[in-house]
MMTF fields as JSON, N, C-alpha, C and O atoms, coordinates in Angstrom:
{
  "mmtfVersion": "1.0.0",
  "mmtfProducer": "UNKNOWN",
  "numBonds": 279,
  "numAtoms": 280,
  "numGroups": 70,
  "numChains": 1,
  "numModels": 1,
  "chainsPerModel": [1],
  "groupsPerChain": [70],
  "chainIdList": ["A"],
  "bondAtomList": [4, 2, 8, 6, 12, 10, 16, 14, 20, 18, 24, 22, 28, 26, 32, 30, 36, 34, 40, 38, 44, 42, 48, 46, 52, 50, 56, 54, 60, 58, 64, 62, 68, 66, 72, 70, 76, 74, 80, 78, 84, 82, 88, 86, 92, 90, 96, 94, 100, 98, 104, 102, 108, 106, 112, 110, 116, 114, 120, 118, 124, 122, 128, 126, 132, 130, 136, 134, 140, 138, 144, 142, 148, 146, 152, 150, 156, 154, 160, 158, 164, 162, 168, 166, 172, 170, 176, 174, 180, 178, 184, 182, 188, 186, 192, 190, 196, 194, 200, 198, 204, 202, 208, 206, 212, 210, 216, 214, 220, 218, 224, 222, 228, 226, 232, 230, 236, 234, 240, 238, 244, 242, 248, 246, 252, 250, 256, 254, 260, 258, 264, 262, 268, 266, 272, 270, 276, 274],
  "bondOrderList": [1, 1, 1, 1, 1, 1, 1, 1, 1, 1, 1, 1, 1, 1, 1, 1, 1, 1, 1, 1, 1, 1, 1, 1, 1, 1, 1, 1, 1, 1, 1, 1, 1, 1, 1, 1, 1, 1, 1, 1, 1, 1, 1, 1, 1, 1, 1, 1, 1, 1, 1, 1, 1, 1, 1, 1, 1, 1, 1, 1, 1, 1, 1, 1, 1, 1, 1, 1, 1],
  "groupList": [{"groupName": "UNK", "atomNameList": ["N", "CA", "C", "O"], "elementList": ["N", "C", "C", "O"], "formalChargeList": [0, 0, 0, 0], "bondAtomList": [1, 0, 2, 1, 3, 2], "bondOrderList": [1, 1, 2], "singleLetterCode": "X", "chemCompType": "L-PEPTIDE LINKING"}],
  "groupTypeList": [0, 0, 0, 0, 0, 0, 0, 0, 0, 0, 0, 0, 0, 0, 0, 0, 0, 0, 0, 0, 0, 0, 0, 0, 0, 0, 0, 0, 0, 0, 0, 0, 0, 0, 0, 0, 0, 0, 0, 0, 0, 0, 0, 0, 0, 0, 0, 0, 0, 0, 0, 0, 0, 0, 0, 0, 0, 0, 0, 0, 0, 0, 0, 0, 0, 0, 0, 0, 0, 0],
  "groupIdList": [1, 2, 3, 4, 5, 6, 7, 8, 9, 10, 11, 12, 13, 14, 15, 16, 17, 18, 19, 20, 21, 22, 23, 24, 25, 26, 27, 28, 29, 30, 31, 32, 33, 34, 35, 36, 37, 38, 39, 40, 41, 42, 43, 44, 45, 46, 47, 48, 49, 50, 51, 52, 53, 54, 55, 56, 57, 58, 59, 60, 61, 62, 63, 64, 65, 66, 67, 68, 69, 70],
  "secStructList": [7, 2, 2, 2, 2, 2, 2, 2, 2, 2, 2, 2, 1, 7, 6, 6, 1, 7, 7, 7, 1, 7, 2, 2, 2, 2, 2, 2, 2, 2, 2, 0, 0, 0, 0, 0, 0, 7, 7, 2, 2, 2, 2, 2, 2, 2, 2, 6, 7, 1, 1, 7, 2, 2, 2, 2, 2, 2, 2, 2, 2, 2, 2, 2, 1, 1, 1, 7, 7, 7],
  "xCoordList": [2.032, 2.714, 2.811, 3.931, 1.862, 1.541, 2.586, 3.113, 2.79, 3.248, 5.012, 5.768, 5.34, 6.682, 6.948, 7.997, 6.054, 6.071, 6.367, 7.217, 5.849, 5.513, 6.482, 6.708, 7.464, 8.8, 9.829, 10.863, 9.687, 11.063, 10.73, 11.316, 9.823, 9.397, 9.86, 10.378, 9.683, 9.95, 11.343, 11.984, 11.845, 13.363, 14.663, 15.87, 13.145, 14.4, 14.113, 14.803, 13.07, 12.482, 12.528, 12.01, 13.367, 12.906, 11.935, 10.998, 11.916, 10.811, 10.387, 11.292, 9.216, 8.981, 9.335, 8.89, 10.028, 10.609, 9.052, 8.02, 9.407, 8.006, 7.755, 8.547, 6.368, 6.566, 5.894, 6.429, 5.365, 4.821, 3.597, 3.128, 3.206, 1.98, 2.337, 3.459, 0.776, 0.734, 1.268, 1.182, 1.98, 1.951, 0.895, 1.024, -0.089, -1.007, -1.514, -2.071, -1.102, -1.954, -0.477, -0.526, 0.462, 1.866, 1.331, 1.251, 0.89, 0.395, -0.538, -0.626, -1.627, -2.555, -2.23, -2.602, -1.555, -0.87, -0.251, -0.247, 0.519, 1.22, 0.628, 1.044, -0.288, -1.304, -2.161, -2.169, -2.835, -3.705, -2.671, -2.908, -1.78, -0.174, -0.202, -0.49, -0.01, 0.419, -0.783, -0.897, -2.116, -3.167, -3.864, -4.614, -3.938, -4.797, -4.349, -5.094, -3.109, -2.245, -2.52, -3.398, -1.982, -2.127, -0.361, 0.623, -0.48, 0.473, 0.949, 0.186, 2.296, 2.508, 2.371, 2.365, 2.273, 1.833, 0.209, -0.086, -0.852, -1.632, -2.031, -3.113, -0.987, -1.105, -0.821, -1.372, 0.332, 0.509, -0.083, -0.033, -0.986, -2.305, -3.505, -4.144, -3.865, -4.507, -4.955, -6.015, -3.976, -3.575, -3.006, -3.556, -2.38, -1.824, -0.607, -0.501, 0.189, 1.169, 2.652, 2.49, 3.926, 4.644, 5.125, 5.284, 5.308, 5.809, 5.96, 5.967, 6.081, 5.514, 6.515, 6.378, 7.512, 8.537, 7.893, 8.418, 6.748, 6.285, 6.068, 6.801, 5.402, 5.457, 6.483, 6.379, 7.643, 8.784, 9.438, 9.904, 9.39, 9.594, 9.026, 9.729, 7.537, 7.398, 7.531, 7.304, 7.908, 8.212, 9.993, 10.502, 10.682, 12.132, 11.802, 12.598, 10.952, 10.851, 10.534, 11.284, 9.425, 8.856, 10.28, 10.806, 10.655, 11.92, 13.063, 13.793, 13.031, 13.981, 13.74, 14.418, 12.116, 12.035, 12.279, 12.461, 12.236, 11.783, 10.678, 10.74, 9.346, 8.482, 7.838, 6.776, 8.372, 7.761, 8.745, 9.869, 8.747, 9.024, 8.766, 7.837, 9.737, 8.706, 9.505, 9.629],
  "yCoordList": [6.21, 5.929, 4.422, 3.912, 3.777, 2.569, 1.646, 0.715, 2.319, 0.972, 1.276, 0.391, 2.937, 2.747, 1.946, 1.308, 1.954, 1.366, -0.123, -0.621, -0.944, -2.026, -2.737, -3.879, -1.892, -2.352, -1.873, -2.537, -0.712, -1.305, -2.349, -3.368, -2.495, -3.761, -5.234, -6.145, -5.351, -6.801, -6.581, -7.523, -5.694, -5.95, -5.86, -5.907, -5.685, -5.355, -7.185, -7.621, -7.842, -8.834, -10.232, -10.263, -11.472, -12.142, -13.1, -13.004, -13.956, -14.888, -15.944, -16.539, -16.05, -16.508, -15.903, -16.427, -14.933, -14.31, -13.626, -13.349, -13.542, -13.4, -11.356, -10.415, -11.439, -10.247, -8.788, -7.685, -9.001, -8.224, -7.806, -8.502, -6.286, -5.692, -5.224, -4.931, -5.214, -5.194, -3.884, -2.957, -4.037, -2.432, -1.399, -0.202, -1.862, -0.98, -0.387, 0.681, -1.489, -1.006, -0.109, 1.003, -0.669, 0.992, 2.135, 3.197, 2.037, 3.793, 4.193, 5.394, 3.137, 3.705, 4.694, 5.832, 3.95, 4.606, 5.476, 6.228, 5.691, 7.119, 8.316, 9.47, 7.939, 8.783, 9.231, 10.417, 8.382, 8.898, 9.821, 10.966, 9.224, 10.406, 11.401, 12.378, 11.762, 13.257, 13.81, 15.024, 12.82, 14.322, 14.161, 15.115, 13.216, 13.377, 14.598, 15.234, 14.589, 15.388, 14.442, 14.868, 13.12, 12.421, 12.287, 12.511, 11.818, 11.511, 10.008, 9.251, 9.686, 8.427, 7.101, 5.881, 7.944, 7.294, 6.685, 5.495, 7.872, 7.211, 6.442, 5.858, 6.434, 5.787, 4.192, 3.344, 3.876, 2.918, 1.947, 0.814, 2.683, 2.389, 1.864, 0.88, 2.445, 2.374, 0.981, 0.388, 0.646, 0.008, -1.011, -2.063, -1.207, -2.184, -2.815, -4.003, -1.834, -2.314, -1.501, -0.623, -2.507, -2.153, -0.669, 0.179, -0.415, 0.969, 1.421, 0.519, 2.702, 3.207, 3.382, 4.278, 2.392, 1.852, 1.694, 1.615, 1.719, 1.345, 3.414, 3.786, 4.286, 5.157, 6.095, 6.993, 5.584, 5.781, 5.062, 5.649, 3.829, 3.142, 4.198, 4.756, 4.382, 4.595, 6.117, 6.466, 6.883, 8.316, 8.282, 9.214, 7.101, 7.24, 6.505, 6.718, 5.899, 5.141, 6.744, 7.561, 6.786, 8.458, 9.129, 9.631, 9.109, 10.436, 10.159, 10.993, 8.917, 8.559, 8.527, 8.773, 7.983, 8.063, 9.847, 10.723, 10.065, 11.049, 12.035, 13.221, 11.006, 11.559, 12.146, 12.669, 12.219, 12.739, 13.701, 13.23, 15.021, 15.658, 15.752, 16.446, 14.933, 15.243, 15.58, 16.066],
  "zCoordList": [-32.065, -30.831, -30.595, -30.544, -30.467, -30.804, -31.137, -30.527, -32.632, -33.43, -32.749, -32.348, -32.796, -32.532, -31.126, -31.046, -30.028, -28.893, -29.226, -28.487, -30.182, -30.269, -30.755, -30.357, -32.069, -32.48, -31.536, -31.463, -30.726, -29.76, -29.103, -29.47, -28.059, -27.126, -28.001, -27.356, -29.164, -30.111, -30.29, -30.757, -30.056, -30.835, -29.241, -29.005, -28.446, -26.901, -26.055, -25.133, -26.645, -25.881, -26.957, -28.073, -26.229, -26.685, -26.813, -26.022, -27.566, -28.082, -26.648, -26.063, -26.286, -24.983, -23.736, -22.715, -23.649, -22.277, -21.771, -22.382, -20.596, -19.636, -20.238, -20.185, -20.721, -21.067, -19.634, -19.517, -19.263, -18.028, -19.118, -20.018, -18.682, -19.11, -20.574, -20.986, -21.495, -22.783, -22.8, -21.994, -24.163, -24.218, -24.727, -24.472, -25.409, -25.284, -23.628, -23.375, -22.657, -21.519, -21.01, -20.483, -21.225, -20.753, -21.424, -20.805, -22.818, -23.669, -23.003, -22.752, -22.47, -21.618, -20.362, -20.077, -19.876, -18.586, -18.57, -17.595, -19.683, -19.688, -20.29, -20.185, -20.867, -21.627, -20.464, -20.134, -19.876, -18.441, -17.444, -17.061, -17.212, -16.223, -16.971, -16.28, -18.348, -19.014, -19.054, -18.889, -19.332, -19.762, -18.735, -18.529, -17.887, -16.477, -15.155, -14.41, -15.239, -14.268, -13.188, -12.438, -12.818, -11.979, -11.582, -12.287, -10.124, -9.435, -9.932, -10.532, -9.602, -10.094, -9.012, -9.175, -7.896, -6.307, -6.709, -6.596, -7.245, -7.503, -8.72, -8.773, -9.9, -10.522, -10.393, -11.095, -9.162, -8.317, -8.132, -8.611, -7.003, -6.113, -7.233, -6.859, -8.584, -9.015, -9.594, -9.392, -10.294, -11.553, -10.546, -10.872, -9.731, -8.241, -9.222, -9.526, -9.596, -10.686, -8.949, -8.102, -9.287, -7.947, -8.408, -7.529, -9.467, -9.598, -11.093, -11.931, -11.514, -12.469, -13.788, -14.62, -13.82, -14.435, -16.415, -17.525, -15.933, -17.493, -17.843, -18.76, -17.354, -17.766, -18.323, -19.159, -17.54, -17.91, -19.178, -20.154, -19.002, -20.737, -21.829, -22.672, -21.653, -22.89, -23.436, -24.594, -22.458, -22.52, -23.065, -23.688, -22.697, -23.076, -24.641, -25.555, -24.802, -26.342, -26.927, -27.462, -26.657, -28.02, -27.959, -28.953, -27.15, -26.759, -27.855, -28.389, -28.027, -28.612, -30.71, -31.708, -30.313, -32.27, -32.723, -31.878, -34.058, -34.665, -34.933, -35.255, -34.657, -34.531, -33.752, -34.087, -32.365, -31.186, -30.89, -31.062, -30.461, -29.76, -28.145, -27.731, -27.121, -25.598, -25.334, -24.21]
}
């Protein structure tokens, strides 16, 4: 998951542009939302991130390789 996360993010972003949160810490987050059964209100609150825009990235990245079925 990882690595495919890691080559879209490099090939959508360029060199010096402000990157926001790592993406290991987006896999985190969406990994805690799918197997936690958590709300995304409190994923919010949690993490004090403005909104849950990264869980969504990385659910449209898997969606998109071959190797994931979601």
């Amino acid at each position: 998951m990882l690595k495919i996360l890691k080559e879209d993010y490099q090939s959508t972003h360029r060199k010096g542009e402000r990157k926001g949160l790592s993406v290991e810490f987006r896999l985190t987050m969406a990994l805690e939302y799918w197997l936690g059964y958590r709300s995304m209100r409190h994923m919010v609150l949690d993490y004090e991130v403005p909104k849950c825009k990264y869980i969504i990235w990385v659910k449209d990245v898997l969606k998109r390789s071959e190797e994931f079925k979601i």
